[in-house]
TIGUSE-99879 format. One record per residue: x negated, z, y of N, C-alpha, C in turn; chain; residue in one letter. Coordinates in Angstrom, 1 decimal, decimal comma, m for minus. Atoms other than C-alpha are relative to their C-alpha. Example, Ala and Ser with C-alpha at 12.3 -4.5 7.8 and 13.67 -1.06 7.14 Angstrom:
# TIGUSE-99879
{nu = m0,9; nw = 0,0; nv = m1,2; cau = m12,3; caw = 7,8; cav = m4,5; cu = m0,9; cw = 0,0; cv = 1,2; chain = A; resn = A}
{nu = 0,9; nw = 0,0; nv = m1,1; cau = m13,7; caw = 7,1; cav = m1,1; cu = 0,8; cw = 0,8; cv = 1,1; chain = A; resn = S}
END
This chain:
# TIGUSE-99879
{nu = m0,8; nw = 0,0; nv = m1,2; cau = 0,0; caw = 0,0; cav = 0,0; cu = m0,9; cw = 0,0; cv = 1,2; chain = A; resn = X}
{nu = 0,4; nw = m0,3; nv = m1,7; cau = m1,2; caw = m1,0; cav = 3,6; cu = 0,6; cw = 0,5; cv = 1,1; chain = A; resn = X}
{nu = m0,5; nw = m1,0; nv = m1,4; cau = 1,0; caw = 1,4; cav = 5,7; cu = m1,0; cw = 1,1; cv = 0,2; chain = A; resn = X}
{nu = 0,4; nw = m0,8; nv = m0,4; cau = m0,7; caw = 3,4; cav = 7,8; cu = 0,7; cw = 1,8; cv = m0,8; chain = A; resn = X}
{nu = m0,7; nw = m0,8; nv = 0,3; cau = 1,8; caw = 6,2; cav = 6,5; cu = 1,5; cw = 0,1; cv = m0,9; chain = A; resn = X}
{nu = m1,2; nw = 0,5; nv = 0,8; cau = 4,4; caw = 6,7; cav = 3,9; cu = 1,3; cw = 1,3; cv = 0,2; chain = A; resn = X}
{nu = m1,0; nw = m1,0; nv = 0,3; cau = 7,7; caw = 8,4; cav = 3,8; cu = 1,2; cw = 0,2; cv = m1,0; chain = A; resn = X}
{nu = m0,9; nw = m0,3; nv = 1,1; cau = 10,2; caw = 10,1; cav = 1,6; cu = 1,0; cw = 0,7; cv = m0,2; chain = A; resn = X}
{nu = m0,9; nw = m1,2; nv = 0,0; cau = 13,0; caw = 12,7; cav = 1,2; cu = 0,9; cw = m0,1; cv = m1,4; chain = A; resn = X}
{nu = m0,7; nw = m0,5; nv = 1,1; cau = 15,5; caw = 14,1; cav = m1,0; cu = 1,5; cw = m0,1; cv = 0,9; chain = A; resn = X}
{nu = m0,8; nw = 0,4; nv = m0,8; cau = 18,7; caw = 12,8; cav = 0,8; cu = 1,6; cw = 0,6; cv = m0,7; chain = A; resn = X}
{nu = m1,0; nw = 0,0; nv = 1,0; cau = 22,3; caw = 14,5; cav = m0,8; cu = 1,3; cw = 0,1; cv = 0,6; chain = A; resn = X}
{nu = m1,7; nw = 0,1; nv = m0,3; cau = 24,9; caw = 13,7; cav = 1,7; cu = 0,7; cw = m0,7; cv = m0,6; chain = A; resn = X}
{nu = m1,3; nw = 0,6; nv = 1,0; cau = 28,1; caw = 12,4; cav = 0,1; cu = m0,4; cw = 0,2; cv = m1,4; chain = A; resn = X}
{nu = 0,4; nw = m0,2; nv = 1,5; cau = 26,3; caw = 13,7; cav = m3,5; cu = 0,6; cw = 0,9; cv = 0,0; chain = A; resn = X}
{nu = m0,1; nw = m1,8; nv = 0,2; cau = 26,2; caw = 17,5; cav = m2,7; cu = 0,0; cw = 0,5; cv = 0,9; chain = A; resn = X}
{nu = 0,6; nw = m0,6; nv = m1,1; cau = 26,8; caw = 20,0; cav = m0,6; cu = m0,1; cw = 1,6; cv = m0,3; chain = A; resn = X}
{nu = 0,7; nw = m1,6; nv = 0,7; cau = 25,5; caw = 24,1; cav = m0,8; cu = 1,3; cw = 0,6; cv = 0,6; chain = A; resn = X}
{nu = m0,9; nw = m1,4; nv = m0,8; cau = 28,1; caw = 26,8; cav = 0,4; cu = m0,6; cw = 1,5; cv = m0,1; chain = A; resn = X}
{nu = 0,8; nw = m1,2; nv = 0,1; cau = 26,8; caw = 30,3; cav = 0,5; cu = m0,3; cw = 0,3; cv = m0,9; chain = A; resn = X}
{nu = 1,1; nw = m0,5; nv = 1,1; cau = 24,2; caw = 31,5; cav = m1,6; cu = m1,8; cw = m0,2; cv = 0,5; chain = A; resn = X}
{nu = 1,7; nw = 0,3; nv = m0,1; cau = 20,2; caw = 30,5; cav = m2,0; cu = m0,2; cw = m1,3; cv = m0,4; chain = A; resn = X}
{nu = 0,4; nw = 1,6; nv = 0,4; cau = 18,6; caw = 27,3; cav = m1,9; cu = m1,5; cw = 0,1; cv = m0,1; chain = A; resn = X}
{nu = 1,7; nw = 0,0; nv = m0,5; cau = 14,4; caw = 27,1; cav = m2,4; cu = m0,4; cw = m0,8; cv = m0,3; chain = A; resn = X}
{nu = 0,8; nw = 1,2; nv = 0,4; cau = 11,7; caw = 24,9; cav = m2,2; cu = m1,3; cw = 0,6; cv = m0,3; chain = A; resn = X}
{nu = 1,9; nw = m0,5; nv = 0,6; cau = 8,0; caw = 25,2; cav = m3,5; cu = m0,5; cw = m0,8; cv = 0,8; chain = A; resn = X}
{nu = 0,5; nw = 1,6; nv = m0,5; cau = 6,1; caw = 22,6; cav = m1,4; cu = m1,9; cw = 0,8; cv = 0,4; chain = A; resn = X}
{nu = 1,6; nw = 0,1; nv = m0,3; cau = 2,1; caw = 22,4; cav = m0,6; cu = 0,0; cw = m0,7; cv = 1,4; chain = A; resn = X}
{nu = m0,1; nw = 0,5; nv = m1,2; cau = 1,9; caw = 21,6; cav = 2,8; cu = m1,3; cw = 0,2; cv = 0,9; chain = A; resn = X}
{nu = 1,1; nw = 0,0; nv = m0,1; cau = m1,1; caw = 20,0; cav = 3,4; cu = m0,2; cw = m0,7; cv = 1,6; chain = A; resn = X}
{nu = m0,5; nw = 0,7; nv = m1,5; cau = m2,1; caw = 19,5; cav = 7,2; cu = m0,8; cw = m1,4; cv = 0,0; chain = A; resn = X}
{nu = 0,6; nw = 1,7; nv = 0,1; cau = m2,9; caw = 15,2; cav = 8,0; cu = 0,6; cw = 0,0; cv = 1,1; chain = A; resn = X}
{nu = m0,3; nw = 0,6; nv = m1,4; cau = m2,6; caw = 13,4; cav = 11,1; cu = 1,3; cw = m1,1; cv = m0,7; chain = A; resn = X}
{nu = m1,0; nw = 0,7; nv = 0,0; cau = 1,5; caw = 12,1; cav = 11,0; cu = 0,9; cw = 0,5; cv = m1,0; chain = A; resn = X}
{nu = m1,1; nw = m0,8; nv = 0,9; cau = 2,7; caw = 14,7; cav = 8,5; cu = 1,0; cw = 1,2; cv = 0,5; chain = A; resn = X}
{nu = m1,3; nw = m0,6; nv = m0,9; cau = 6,1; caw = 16,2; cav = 9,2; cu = 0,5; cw = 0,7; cv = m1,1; chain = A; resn = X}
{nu = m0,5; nw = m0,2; nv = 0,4; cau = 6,9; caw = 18,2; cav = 6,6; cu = 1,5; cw = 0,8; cv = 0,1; chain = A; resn = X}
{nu = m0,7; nw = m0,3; nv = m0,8; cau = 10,2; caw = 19,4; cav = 6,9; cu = 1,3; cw = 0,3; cv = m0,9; chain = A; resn = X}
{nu = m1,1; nw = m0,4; nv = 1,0; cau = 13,5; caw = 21,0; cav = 5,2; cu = 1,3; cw = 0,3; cv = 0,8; chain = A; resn = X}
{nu = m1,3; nw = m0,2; nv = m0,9; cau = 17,0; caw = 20,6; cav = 7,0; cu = 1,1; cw = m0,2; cv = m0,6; chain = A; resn = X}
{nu = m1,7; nw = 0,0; nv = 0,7; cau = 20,6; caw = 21,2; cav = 6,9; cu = 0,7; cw = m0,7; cv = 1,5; chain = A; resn = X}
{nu = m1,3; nw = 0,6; nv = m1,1; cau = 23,3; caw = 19,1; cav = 8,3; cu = 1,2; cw = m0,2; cv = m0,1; chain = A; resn = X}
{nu = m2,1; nw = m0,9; nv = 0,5; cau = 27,3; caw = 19,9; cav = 8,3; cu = 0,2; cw = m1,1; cv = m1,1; chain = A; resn = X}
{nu = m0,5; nw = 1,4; nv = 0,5; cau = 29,3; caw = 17,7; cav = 5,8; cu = 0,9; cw = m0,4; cv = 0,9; chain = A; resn = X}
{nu = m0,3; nw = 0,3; nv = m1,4; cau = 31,4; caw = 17,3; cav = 8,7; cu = m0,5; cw = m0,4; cv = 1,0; chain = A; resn = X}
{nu = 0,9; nw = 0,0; nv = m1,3; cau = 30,4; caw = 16,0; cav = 12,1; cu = m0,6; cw = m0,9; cv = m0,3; chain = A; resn = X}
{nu = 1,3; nw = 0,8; nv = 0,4; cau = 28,3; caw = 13,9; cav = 13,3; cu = m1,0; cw = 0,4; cv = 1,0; chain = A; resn = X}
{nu = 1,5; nw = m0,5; nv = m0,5; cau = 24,7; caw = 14,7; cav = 15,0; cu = 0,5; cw = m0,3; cv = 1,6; chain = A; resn = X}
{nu = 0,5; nw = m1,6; nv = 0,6; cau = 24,3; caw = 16,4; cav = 17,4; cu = 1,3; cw = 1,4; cv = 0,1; chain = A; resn = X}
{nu = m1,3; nw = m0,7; nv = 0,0; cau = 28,4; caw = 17,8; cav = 17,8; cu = m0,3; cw = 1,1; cv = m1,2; chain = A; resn = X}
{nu = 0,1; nw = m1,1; nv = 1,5; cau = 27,8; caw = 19,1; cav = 14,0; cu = m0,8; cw = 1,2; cv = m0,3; chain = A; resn = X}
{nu = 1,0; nw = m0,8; nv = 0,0; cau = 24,7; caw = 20,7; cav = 14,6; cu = m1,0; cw = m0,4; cv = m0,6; chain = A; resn = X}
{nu = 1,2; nw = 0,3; nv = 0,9; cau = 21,2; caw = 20,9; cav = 12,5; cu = m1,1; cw = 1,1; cv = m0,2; chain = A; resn = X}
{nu = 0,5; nw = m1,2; nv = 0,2; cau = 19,7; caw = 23,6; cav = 11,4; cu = m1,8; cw = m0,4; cv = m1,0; chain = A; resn = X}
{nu = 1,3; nw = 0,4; nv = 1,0; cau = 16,0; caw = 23,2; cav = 10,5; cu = m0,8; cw = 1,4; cv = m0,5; chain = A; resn = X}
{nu = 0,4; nw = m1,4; nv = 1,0; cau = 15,0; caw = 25,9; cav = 7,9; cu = m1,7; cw = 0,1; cv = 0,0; chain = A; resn = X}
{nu = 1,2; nw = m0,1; nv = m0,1; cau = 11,3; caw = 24,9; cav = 7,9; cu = m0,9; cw = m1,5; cv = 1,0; chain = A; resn = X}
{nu = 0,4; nw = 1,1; nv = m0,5; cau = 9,3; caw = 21,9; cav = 9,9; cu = m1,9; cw = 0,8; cv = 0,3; chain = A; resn = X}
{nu = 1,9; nw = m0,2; nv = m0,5; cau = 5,1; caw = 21,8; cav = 10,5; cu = 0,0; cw = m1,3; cv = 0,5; chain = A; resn = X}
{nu = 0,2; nw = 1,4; nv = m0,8; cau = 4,0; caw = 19,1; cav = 12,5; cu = m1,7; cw = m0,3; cv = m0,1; chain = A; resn = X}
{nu = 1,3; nw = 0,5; nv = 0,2; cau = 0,8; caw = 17,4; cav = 11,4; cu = m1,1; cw = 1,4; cv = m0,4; chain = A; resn = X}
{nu = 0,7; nw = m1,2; nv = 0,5; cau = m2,2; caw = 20,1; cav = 11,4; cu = 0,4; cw = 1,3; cv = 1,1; chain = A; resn = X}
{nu = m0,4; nw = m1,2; nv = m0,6; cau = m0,2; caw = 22,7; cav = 13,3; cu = 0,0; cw = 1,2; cv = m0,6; chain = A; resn = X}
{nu = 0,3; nw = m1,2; nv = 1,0; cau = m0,6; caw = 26,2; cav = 12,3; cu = 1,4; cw = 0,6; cv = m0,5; chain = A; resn = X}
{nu = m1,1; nw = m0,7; nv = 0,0; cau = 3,1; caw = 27,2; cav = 12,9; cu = 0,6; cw = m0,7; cv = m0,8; chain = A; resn = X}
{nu = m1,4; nw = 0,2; nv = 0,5; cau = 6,4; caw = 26,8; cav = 11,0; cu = 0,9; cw = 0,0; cv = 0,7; chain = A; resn = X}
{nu = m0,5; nw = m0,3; nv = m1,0; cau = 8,9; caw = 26,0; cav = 13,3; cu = 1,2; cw = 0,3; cv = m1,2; chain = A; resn = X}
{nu = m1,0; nw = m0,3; nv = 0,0; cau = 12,5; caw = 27,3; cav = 12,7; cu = 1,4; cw = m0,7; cv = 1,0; chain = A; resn = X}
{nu = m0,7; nw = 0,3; nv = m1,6; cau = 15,2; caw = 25,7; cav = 14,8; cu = 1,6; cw = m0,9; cv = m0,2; chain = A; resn = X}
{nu = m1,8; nw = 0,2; nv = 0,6; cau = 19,1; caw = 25,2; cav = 15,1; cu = 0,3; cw = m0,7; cv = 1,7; chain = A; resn = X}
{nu = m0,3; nw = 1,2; nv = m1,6; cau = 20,1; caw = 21,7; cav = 17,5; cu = 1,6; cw = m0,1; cv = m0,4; chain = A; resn = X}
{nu = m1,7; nw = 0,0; nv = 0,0; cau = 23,4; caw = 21,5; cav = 18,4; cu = 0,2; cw = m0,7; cv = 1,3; chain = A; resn = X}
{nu = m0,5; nw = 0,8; nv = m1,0; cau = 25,3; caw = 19,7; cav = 21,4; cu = m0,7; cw = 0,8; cv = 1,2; chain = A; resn = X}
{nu = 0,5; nw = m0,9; nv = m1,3; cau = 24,4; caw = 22,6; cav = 23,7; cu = m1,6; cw = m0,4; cv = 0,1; chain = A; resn = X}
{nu = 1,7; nw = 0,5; nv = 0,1; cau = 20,7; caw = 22,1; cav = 23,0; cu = m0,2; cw = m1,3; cv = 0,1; chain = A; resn = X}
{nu = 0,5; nw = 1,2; nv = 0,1; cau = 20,6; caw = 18,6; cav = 22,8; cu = 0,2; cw = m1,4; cv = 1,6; chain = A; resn = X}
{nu = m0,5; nw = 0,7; nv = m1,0; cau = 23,3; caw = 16,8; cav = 25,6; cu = 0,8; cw = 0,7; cv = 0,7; chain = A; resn = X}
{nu = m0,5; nw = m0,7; nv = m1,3; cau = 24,4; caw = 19,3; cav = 27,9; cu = m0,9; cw = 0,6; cv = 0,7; chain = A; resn = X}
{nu = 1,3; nw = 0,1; nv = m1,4; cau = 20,9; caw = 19,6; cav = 29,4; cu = m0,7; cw = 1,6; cv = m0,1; chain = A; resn = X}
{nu = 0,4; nw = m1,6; nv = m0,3; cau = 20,4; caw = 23,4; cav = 28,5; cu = m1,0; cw = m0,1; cv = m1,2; chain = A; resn = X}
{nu = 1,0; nw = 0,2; nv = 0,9; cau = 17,1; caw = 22,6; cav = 26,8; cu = m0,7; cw = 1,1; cv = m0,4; chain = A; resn = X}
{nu = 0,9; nw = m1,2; nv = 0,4; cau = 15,9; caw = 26,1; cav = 26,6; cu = 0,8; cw = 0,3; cv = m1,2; chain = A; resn = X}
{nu = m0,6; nw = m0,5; nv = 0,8; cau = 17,0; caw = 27,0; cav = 23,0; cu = 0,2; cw = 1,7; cv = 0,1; chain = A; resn = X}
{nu = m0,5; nw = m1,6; nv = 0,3; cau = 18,0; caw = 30,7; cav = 21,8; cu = m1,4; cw = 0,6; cv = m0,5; chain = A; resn = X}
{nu = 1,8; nw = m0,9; nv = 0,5; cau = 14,9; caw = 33,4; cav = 21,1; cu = 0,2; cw = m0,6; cv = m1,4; chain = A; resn = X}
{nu = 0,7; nw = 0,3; nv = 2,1; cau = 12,9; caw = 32,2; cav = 17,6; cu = m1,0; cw = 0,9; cv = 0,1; chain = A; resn = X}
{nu = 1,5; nw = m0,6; nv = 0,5; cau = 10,0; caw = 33,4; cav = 16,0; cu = m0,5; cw = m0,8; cv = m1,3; chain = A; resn = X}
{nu = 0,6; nw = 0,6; nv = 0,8; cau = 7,7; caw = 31,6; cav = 13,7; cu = m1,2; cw = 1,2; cv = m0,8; chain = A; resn = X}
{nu = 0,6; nw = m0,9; nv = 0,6; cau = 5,7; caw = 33,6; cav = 11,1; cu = m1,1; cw = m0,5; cv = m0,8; chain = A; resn = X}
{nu = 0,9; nw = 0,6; nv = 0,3; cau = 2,4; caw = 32,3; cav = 10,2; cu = m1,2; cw = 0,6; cv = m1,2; chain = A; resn = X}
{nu = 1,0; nw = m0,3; nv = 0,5; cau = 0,2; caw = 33,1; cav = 7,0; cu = 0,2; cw = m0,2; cv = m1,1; chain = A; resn = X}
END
């Protein structure tokens, strides 16, 4: 393969969807220049960003942090770009 970069996911709208309980992943998340690794939830309702998006885990290339982060209409197209307090937990 000559792409500079490859992509992939595990995609299960219209398959599956979770309702309360546990969901886990194992992953090795190795840092590279263009890697996104990343684990999100999105309503089965709605559509982006009315429905919301809850991202459970994201690293961004060789970042140290794990971001955490929940986009929704308010955050996204009503201009109030400052999200709600997070915290990221690194080790």
């Amino acid at each position: 393969d000559t792409a500079p970069f490859l992509t992939g996911g595990v995609y299960t709208k219209d398959k599956r969807t979770f309702g309360l309980g546990r969901l886990e992943i194992k992953a090795k998340l190795n840092p590279a220049k263009g890697a996104w690794p990343a684990f999100w939830m999105l309503p089965k309702e709605g559509k982006w960003p009315d429905g919301g998006e809850i991202d459970i885990m994201e690293r961004l290339s060789h970042d140290k942090l794990i971001y955490q982060t929940v986009h929704s209409r308010y955050t996204q197209t009503d201009s109030l770009r400052v999200n709600p307090p997070a915290s990221s937990i690194v080790g």
